[in-house]
N, C-alpha and C positions, 0 to 999 in steps of 0.2 A: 258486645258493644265495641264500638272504636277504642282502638288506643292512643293517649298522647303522653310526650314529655314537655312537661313546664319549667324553665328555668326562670328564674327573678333576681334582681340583683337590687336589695335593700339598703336604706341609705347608713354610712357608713356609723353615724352616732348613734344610731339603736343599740339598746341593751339586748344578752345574748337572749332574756324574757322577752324580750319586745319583737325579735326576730320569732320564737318561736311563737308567741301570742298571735302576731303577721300570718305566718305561715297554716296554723291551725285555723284563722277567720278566710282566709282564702281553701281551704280544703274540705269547712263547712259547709260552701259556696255550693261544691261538687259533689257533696256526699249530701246537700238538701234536695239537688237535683237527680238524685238517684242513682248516681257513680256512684265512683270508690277510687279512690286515693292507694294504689297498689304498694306506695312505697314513697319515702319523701326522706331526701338527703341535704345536710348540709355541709358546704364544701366547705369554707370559712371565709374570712376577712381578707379579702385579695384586693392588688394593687389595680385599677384602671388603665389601660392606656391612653387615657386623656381623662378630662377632667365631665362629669355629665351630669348638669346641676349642679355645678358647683361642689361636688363630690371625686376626690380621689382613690378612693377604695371603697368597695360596697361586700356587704354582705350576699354570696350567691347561695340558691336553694333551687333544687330541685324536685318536682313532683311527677310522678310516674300517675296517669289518672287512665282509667277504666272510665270513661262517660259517653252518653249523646253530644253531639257537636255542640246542640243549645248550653249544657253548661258547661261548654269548656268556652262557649262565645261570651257567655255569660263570665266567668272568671276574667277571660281577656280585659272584657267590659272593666270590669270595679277595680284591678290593677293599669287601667290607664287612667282613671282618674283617683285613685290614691297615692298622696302624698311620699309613703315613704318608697315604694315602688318605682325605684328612678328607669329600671329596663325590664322588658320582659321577652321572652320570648317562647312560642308555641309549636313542638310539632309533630305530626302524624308519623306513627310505627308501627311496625308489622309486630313486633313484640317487646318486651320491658326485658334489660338486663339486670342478671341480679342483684350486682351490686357496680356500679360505673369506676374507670378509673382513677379520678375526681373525689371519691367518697373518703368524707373525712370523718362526720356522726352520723346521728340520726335527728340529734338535737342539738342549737348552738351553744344550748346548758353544759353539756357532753362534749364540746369540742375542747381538744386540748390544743393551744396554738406550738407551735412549733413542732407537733412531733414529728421527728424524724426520724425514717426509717435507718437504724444500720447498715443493714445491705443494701448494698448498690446493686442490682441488676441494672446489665445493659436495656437500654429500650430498645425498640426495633428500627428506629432512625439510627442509630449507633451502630448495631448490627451489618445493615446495608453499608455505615458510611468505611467501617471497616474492611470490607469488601471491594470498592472503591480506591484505585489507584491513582494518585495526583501528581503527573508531572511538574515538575517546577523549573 
């Protein structure tokens, strides 16, 4: 079967149960249509860069699905017209990463907000910019 990734972006007053209750009625969606839901993360409670519904932060979640195109049009479907579902978006992959760099839980039960990692590794923008000589 096809692969996709679903990202969703929840309104920001939902309880961490109410994102996962969200998350689990959209994944029945895919797994009554004879998918499978390969993996499902949540990132957490992030700032917007503008405002979308009248919401400045939302809850983002991720789902890795294994389905026929009809239930992933199907899922499209009932998160454009559910309320807490302020964005979504859908797309086609050659294959699922294990885990994304993004990944904060698996559930928004399970999220601890602020953890911060100790180390600092450089990223790879950091890497190249060091590289990088800036005349002045």
């Amino acid at each position: 079967m096809p692969l996709y990734e679903t990202v969703f972006i929840a309104r920001q007053d939902l309880t961490a149960e109410d994102v996962d209750s969200l998350a689990s009625k959209l994944s029945k969606i895919i797994t009554d249509a004879k998918g499978k839901i390969v993996s499902k993360e949540y990132w957490g409670l992030r700032d917007l860069a503008y405002k979308v519904k009248k919401n400045g932060r939302g809850h983002y979640i991720l789902l890795n699905i294994d389905a026929d195109y009809e239930a992933v049009a199907e899922l499209k479907r009932v998160m454009s017209f559910n309320e807490d579902v302020i964005r979504n978006i859908t797309f086609s992959t050659e294959s699922h990463q294990a885990e994304s760099p993004l990944f904060a839980s698996v559930t928004a039960k399970d999220y601890k907000a602020g953890k911060v990692s100790t180390k600092k590794e450089p990223s790879k923008a950091d890497l190249v910019l060091d590289q990088v000589q800036f005349e002045v």
